[in-house]
Backbone as a printed PyTorch tensor [residue, N CA C, xyz], in Angstrom:
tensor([[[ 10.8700,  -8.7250, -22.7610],
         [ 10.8390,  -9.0100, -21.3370],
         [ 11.6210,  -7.9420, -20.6010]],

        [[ 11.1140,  -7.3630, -19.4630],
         [ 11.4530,  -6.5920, -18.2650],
         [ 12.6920,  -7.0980, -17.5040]],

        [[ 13.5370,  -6.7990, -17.6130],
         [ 14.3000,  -7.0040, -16.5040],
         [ 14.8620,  -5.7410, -15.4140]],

        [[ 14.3160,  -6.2830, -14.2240],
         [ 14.2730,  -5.6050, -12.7290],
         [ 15.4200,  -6.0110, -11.6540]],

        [[ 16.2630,  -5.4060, -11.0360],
         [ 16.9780,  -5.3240,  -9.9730],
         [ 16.5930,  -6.6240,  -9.4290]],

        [[ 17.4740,  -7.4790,  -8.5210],
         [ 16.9660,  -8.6470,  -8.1060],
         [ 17.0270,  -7.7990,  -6.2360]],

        [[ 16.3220,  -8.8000,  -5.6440],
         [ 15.3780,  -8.5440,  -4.2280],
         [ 17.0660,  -7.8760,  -3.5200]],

        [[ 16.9220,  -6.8640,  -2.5070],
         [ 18.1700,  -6.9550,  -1.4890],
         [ 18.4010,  -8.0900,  -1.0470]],

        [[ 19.9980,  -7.8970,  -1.0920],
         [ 20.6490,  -9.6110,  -1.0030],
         [ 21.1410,  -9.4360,   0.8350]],

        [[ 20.5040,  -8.4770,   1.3170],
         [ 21.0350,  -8.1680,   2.9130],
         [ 19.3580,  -9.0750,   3.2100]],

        [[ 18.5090,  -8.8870,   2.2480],
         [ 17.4600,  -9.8350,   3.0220],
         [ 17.1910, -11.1290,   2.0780]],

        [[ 18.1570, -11.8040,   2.4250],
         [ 18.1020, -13.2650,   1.1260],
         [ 17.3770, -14.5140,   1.4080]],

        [[ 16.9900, -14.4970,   2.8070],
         [ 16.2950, -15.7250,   3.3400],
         [ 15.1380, -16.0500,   3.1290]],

        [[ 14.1180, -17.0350,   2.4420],
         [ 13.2450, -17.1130,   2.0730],
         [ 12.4340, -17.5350,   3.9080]],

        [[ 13.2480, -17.3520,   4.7560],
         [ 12.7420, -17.2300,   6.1320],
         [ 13.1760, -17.1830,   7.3530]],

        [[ 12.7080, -17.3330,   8.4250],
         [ 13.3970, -16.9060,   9.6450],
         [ 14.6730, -18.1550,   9.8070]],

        [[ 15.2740, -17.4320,  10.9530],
         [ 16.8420, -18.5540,  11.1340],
         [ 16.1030, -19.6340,  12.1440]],

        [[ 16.7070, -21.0940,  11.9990],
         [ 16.4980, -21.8000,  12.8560],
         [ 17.1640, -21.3010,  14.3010]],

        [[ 15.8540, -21.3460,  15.2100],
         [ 16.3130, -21.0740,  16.1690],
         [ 15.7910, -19.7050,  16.8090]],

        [[ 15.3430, -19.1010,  15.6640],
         [ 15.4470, -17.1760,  16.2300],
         [ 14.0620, -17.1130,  17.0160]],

        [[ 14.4310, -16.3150,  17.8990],
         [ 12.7890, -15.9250,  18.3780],
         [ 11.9520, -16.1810,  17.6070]],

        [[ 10.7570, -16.4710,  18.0490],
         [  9.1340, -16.4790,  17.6360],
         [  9.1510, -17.7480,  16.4970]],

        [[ 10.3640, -18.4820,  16.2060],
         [  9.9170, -19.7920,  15.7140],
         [  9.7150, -20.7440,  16.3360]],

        [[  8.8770, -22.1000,  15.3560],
         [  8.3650, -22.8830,  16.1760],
         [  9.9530, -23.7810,  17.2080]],

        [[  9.5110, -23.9880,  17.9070],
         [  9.9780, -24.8410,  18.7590],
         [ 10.9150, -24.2620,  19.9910]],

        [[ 10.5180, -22.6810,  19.7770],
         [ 11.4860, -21.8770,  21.1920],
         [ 10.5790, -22.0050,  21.7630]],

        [[ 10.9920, -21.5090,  23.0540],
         [ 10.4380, -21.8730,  24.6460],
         [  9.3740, -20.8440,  24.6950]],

        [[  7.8660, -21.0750,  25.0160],
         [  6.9750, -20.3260,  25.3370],
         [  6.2040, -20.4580,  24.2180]],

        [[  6.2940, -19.9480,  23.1830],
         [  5.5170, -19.8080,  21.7470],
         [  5.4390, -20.6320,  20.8090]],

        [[  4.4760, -20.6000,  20.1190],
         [  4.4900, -21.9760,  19.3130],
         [  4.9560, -21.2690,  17.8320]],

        [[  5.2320, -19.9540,  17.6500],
         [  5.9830, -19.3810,  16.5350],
         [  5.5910, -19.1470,  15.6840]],

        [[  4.5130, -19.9390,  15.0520],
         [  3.7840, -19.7450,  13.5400],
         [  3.0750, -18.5160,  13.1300]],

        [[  2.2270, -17.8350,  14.2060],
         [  1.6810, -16.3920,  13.9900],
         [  3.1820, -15.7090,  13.8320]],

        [[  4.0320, -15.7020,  14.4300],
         [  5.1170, -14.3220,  14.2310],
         [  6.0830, -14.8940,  13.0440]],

        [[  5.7740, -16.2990,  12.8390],
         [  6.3430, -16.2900,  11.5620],
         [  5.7170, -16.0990,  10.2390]],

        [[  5.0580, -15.9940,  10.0760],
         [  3.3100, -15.8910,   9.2040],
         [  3.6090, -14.2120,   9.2920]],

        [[  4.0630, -13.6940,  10.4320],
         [  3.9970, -12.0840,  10.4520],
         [  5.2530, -11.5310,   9.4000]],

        [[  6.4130, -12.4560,   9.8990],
         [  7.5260, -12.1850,   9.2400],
         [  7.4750, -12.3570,   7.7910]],

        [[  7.0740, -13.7240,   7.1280],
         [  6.8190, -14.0530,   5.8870],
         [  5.8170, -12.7460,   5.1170]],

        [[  4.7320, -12.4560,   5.5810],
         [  3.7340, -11.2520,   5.2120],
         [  5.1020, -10.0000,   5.0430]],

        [[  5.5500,  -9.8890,   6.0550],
         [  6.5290,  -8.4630,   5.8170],
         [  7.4820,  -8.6920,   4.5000]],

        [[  8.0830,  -9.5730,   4.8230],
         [  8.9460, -10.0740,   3.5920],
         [  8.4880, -10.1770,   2.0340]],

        [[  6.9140, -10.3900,   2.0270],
         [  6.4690, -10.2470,   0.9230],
         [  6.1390,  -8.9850,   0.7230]],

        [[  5.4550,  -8.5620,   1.4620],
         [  5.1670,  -6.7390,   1.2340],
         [  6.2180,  -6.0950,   0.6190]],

        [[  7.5110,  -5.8820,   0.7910],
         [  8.3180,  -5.2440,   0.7460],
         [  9.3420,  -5.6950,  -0.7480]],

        [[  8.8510,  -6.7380,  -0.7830],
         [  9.3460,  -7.7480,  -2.1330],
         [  8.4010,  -7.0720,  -3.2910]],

        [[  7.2200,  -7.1730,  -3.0200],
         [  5.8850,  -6.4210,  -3.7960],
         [  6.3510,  -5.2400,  -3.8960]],

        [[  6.6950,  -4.0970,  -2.6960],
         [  6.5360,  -2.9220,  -3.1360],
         [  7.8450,  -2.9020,  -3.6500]],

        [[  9.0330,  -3.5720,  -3.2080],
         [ 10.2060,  -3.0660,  -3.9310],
         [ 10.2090,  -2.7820,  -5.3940]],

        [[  9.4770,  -4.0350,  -5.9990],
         [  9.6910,  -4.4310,  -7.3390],
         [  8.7200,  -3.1150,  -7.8140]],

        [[  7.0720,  -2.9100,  -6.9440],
         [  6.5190,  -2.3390,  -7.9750],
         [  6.8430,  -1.0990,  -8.2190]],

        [[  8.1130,  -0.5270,  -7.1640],
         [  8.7330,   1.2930,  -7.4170],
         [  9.6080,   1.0890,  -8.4690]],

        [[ 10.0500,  -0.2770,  -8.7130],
         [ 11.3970,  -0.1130,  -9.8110],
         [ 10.3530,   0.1450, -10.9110]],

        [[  9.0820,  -0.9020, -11.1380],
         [  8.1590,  -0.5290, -12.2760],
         [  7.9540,   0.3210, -12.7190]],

        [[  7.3980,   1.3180, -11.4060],
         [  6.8410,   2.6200, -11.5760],
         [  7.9000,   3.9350, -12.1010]],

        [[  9.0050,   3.1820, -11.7430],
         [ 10.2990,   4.4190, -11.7170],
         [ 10.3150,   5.0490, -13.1900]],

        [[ 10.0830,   4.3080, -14.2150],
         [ 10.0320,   4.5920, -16.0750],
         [  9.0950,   5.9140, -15.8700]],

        [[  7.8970,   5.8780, -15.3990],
         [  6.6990,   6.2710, -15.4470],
         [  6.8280,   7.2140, -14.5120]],

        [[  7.7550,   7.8000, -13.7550],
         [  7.6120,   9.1750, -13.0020],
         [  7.0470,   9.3240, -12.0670]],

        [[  6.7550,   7.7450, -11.3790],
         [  5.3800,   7.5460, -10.4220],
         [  6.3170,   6.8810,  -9.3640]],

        [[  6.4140,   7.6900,  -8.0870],
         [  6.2390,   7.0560,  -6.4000],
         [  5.9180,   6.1290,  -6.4270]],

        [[  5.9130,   4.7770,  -5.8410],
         [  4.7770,   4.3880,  -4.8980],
         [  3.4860,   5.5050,  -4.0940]],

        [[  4.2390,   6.1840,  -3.3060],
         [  2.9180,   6.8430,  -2.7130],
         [  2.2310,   8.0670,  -3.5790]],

        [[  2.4860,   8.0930,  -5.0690],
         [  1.8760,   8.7120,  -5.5090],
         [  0.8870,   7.7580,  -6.3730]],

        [[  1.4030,   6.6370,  -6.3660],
         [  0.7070,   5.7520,  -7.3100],
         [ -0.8130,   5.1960,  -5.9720]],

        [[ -0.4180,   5.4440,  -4.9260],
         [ -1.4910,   5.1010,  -3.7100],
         [ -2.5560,   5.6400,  -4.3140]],

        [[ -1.9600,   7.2310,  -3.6330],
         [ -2.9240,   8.6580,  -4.0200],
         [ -3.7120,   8.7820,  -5.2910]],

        [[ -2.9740,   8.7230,  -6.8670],
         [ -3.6690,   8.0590,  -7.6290],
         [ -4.9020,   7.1200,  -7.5720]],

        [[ -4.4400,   5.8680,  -7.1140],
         [ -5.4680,   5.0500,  -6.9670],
         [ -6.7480,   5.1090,  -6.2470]],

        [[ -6.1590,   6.0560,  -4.8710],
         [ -7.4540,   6.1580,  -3.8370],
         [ -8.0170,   7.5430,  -4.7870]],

        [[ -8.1650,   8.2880,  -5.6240],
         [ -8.4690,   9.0290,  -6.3590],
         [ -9.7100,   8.6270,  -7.2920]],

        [[ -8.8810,   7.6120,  -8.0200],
         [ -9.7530,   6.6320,  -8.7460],
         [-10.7030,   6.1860,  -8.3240]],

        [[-11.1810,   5.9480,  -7.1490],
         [-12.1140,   4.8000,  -6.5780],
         [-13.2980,   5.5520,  -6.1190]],

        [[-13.4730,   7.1770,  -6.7290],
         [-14.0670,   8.1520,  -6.3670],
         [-14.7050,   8.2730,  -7.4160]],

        [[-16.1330,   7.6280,  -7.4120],
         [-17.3710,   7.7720,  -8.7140],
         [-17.1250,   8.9380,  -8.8200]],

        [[-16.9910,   9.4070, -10.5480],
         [-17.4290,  10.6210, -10.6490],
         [-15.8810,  11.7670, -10.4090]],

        [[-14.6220,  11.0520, -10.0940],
         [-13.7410,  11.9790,  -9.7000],
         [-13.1020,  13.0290, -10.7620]],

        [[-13.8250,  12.8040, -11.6840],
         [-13.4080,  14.1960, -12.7220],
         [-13.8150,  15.4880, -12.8570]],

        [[-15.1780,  15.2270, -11.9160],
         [-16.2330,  16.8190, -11.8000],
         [-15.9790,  17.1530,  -9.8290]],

        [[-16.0660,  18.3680, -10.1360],
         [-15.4260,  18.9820,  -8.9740],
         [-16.1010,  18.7990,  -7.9460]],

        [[-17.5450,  18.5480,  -8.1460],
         [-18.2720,  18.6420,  -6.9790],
         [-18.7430,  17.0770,  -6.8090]],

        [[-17.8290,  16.0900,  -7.0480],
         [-18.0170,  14.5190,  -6.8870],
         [-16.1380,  14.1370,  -6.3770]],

        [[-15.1670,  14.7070,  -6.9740],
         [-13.8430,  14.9580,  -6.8650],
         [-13.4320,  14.5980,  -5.0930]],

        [[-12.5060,  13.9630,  -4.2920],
         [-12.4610,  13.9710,  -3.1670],
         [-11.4780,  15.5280,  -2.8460]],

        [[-12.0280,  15.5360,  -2.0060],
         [-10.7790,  16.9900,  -0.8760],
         [ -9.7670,  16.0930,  -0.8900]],

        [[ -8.9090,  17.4210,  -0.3460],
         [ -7.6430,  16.9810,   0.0120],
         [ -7.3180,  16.8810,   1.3990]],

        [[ -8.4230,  17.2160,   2.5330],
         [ -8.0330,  16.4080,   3.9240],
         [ -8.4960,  15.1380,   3.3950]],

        [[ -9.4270,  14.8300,   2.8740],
         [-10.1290,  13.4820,   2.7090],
         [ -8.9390,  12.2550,   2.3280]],

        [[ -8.2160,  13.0490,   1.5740],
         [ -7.3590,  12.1780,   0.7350],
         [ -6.2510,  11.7310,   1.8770]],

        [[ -5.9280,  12.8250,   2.4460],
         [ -4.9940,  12.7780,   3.7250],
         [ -5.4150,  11.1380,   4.2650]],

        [[ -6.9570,  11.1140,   4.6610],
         [ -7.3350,  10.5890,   5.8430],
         [ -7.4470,   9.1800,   5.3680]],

        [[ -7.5660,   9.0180,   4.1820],
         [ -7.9840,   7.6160,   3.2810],
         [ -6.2510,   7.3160,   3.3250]],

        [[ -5.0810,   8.3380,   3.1370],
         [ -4.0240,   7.2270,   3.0890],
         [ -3.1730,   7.4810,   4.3580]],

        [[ -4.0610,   7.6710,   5.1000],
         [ -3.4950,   7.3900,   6.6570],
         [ -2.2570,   8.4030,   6.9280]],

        [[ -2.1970,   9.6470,   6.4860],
         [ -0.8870,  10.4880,   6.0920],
         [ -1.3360,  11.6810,   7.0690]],

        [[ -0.0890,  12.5140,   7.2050],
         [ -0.5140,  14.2490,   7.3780],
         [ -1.3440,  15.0350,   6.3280]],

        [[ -2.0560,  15.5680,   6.7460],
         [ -2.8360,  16.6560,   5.4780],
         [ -1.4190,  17.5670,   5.1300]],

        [[ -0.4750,  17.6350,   5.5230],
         [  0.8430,  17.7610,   5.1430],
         [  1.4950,  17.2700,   3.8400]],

        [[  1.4790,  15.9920,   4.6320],
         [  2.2740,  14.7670,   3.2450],
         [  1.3040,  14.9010,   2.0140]],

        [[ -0.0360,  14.8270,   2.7030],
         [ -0.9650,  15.2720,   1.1930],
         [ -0.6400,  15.7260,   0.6450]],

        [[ -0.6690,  17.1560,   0.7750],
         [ -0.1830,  18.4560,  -0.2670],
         [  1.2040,  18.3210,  -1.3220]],

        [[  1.9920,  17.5020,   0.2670],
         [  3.2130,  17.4210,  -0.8800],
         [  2.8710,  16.0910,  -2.0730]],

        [[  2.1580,  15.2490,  -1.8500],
         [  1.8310,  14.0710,  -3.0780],
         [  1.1470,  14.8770,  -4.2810]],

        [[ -0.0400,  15.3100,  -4.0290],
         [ -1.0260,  16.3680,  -4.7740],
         [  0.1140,  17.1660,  -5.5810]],

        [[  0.9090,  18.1460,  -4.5850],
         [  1.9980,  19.4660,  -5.5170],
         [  2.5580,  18.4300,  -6.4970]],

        [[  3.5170,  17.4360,  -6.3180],
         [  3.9890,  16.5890,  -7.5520],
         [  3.0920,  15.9870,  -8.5630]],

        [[  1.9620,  15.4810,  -8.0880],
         [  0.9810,  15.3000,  -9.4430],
         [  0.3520,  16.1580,  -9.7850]],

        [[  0.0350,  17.3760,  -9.1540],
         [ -0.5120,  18.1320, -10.1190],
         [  0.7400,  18.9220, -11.2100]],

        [[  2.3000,  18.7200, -10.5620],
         [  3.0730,  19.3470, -11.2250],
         [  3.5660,  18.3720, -12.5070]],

        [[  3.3910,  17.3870, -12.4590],
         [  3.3000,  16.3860, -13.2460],
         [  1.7440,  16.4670, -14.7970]],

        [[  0.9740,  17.2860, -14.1310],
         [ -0.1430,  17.0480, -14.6950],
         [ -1.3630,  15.6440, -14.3930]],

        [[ -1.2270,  15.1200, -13.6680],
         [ -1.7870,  13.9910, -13.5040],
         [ -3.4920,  14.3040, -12.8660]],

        [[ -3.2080,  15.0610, -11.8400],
         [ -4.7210,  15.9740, -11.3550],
         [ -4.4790,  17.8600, -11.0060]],

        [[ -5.5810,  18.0740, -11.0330],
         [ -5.7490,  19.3760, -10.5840],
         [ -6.5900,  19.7310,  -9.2820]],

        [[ -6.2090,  21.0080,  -9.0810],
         [ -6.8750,  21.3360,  -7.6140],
         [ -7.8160,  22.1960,  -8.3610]],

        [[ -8.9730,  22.3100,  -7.6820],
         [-10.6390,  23.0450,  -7.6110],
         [-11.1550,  23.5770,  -6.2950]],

        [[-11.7220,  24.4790,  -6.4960],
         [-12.1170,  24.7920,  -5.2060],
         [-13.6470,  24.2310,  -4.8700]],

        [[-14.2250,  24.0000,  -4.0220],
         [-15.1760,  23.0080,  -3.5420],
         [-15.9520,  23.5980,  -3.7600]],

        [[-16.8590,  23.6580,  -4.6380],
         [-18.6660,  24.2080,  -4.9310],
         [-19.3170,  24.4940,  -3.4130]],

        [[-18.9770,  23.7770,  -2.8190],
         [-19.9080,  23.9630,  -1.5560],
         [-19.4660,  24.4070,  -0.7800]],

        [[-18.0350,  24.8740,  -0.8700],
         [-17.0880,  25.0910,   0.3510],
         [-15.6630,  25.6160,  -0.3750]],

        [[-15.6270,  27.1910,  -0.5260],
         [-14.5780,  27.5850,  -1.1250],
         [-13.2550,  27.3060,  -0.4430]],

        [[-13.3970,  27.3730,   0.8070],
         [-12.3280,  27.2800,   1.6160],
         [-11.6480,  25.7280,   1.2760]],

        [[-12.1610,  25.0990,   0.9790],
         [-11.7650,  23.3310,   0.6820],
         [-11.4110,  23.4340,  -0.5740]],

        [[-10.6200,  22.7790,  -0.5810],
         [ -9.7410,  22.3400,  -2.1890],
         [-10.4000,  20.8090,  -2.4590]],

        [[-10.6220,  20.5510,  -3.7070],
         [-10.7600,  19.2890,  -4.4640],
         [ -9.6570,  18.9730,  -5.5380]],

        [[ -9.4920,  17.6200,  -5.2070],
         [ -8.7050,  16.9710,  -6.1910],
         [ -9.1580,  15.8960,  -7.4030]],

        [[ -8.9880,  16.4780,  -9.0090],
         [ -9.6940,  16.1380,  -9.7110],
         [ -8.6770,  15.3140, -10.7310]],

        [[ -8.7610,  13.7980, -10.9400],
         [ -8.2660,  13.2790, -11.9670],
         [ -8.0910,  13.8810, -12.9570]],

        [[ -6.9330,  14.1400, -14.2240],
         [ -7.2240,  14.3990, -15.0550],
         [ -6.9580,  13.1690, -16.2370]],

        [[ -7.2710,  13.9510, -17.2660],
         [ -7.7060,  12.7070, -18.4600],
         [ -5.5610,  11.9790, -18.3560]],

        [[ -4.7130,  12.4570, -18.3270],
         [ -3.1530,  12.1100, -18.0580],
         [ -3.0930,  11.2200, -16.8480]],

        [[ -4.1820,  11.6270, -15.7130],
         [ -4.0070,  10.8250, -14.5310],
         [ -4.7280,   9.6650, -14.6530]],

        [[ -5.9940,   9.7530, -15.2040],
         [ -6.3780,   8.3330, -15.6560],
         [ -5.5730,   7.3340, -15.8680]],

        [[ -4.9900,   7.9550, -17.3530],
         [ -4.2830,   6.8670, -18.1360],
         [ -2.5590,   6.5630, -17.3290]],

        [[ -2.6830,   6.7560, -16.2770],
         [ -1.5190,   7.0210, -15.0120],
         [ -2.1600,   5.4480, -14.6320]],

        [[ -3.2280,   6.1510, -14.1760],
         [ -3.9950,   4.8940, -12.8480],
         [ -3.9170,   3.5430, -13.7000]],

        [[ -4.1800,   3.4630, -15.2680],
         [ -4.3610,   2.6370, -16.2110],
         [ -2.8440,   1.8130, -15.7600]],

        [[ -1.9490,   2.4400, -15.9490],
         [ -0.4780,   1.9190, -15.7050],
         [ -0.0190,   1.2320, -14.5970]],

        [[ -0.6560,   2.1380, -13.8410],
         [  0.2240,   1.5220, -11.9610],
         [ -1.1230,   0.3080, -11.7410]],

        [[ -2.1780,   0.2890, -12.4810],
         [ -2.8510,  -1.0460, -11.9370],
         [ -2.7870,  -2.2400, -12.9460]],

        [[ -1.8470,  -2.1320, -14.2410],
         [ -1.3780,  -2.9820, -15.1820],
         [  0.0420,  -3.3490, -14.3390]],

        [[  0.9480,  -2.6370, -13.5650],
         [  2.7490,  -3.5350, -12.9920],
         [  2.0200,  -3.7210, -11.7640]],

        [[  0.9360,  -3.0140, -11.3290],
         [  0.4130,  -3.8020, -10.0080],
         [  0.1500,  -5.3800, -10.4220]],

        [[ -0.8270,  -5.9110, -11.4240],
         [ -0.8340,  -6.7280, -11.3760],
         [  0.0330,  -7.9020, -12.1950]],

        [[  0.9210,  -7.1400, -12.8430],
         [  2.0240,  -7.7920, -13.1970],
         [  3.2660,  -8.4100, -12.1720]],

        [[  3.2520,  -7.0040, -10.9620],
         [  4.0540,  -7.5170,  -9.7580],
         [  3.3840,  -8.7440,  -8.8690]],

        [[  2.1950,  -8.7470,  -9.0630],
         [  1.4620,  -9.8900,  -7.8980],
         [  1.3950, -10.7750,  -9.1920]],

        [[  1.3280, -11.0050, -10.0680],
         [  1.7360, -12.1040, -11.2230],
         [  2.9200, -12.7360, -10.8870]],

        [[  4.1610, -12.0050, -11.1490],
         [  5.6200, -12.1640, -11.0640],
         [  5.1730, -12.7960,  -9.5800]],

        [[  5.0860, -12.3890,  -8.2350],
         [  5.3280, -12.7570,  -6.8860],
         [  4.3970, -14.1100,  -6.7920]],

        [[  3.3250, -14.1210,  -7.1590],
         [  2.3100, -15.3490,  -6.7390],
         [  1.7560, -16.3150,  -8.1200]],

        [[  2.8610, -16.4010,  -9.2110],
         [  2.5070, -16.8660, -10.3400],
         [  2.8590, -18.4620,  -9.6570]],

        [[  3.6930, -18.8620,  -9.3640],
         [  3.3860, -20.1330,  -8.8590],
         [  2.7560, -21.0360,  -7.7030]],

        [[  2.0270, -20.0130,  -7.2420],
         [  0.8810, -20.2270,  -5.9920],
         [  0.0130, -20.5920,  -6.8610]],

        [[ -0.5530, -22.0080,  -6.4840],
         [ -2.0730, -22.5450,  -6.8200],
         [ -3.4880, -21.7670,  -6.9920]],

        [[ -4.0670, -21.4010,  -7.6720],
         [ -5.2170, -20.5880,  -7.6560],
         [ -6.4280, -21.1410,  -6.2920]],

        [[ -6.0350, -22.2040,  -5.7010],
         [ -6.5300, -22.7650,  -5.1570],
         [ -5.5350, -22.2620,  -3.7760]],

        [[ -4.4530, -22.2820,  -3.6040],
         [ -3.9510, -21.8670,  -2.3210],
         [ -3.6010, -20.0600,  -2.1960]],

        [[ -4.0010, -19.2730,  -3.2820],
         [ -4.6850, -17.8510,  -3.2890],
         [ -5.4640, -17.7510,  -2.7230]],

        [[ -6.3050, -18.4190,  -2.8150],
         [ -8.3120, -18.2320,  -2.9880],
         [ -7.6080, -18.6150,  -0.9340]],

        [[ -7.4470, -19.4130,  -0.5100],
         [ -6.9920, -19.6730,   0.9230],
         [ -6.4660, -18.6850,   1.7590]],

        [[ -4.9370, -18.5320,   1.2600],
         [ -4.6520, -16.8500,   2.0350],
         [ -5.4010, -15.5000,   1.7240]],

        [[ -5.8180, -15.6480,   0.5670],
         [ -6.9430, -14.1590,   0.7240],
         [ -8.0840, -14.3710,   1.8990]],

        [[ -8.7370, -15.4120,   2.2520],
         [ -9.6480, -15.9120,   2.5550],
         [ -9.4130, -15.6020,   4.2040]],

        [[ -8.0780, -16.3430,   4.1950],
         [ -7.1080, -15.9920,   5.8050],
         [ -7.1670, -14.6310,   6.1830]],

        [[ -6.4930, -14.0780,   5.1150],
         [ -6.2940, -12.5660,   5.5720],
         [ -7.4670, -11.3500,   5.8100]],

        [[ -8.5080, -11.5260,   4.4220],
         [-10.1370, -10.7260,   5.1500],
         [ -9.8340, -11.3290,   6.6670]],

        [[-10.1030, -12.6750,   6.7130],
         [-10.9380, -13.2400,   8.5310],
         [ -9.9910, -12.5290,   9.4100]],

        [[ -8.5740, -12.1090,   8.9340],
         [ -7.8200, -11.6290,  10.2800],
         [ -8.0500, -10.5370,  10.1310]],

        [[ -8.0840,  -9.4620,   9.0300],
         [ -8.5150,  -8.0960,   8.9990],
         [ -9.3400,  -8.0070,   9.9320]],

        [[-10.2980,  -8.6280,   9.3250],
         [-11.9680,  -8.5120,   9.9430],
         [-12.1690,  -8.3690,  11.1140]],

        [[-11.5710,  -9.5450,  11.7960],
         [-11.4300,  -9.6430,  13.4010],
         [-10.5590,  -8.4740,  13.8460]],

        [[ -9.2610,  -8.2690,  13.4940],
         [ -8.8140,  -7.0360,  14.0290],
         [ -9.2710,  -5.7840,  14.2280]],

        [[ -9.9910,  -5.2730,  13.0340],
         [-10.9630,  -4.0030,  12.6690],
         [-12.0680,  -4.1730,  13.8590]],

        [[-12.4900,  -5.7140,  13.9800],
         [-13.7630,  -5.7650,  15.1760],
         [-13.3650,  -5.3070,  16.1660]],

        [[-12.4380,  -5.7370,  16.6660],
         [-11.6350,  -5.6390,  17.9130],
         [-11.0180,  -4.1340,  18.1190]],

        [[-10.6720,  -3.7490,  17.3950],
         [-10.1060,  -2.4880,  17.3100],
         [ -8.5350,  -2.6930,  18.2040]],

        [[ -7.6770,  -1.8470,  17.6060],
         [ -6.0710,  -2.3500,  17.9720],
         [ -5.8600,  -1.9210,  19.2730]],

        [[ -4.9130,  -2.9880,  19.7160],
         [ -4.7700,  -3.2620,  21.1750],
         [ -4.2860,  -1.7660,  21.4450]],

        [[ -4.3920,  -1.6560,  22.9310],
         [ -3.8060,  -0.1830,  23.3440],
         [ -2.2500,  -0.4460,  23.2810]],

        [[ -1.3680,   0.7590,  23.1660],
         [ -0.3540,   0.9140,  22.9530],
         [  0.0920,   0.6350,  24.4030]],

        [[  1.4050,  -0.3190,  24.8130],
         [  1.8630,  -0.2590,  26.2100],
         [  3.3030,  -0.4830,  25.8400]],

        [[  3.9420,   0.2760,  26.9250],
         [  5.6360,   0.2910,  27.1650],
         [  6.4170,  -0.9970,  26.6280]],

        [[  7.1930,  -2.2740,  26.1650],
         [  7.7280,  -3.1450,  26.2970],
         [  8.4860,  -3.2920,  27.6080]],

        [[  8.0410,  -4.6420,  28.4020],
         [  8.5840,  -4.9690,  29.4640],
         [  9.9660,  -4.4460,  29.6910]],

        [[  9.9790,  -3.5470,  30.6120],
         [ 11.7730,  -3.0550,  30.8900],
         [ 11.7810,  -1.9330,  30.7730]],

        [[ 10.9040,  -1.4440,  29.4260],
         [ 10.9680,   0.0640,  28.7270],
         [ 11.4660,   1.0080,  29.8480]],

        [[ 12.1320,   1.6810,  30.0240],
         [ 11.8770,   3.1000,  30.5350],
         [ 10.2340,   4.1120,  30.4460]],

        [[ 10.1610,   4.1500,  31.6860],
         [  9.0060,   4.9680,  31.1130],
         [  9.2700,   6.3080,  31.8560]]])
């Protein structure tokens, strides 16, 4: 058995304080969406904490273990001319074609993938799994699902199947909607 760092004890509350903004029963709001927001953050960060300590043996980021993965999900990513670019890769993990390069320079310095130049387009670089990065991806999606084991092993398979169910319908709707415009907070300086 694994034993891992226990959660930061600066965030020990399994939830918001009675009383604090955006819970139920303050004035104006009925609280449950911003607490539902808070609980989601609290787990995210519980998830990723644990899964960098995982990854830490293994020489693997989190955001290299992303990059990895969004790598993977690319039929064919071992031949150069099926392989994703590296703006592409940028754009799939929401990063600078900057931050790219620097994820890419450590795995390829690692050995995990290599750069190619684009059959169709010399000027473009491709990024190509290698047979080391595979068996990489093999790893970070074995403590991936060992970390959502550990976090949701005593959630009902039946109250899973519910919040996944929740969360597509709110994706979904949000993505429809497309995100609200950005505006000042009341007071802001502008």
């Amino acid at each position: 058995m694994t034993t891992t760092p226990t959660d930061d004890p600066a965030d020990p509350s399994p939830g918001p304080r009675p009383g604090a903004p955006g819970t139920s029963g303050t004035s104006g709001t009925s609280g449950v969406p911003a607490e539902l927001a808070d609980a989601m953050t609290r787990a995210i960060k519980r998830i990723r904490r644990q899964t960098g300590w995982r990854l830490e043996p293994y020489g693997i980021t989190p955001g290299q273990a992303r990059a990895l993965r969004t790598l993977a999900h690319v039929p064919g990513c071992e031949t150069p001319d099926r392989a994703m670019r590296l703006s592409d890769l940028a754009d799939k993990l929401h990063i600078a074609p900057r931050s790219a390069t620097t994820v890419v320079d450590a795995l390829e310095e690692a050995g995990l993938v290599e750069r190619r130049p684009d059959p169709a387009d010399r000027r473009a670089v491709r990024i190509l799994l290698t047979e080391e990065g595979r068996a990489a991806v093999e790893r970070i999606l074995q403590v991936r699902d060992e970390v959502a084991q550990d976090y949701f092993g005593e959630v009902s398979p039946e109250d899973e199947e519910v919040l996944l169910r929740v969360l597509r319908a709110a994706e979904a709707r949000f993505l429809e909607a497309g995100p609200p415009p950005r505006t000042s907070p009341p007071g802001a300086a502008r």
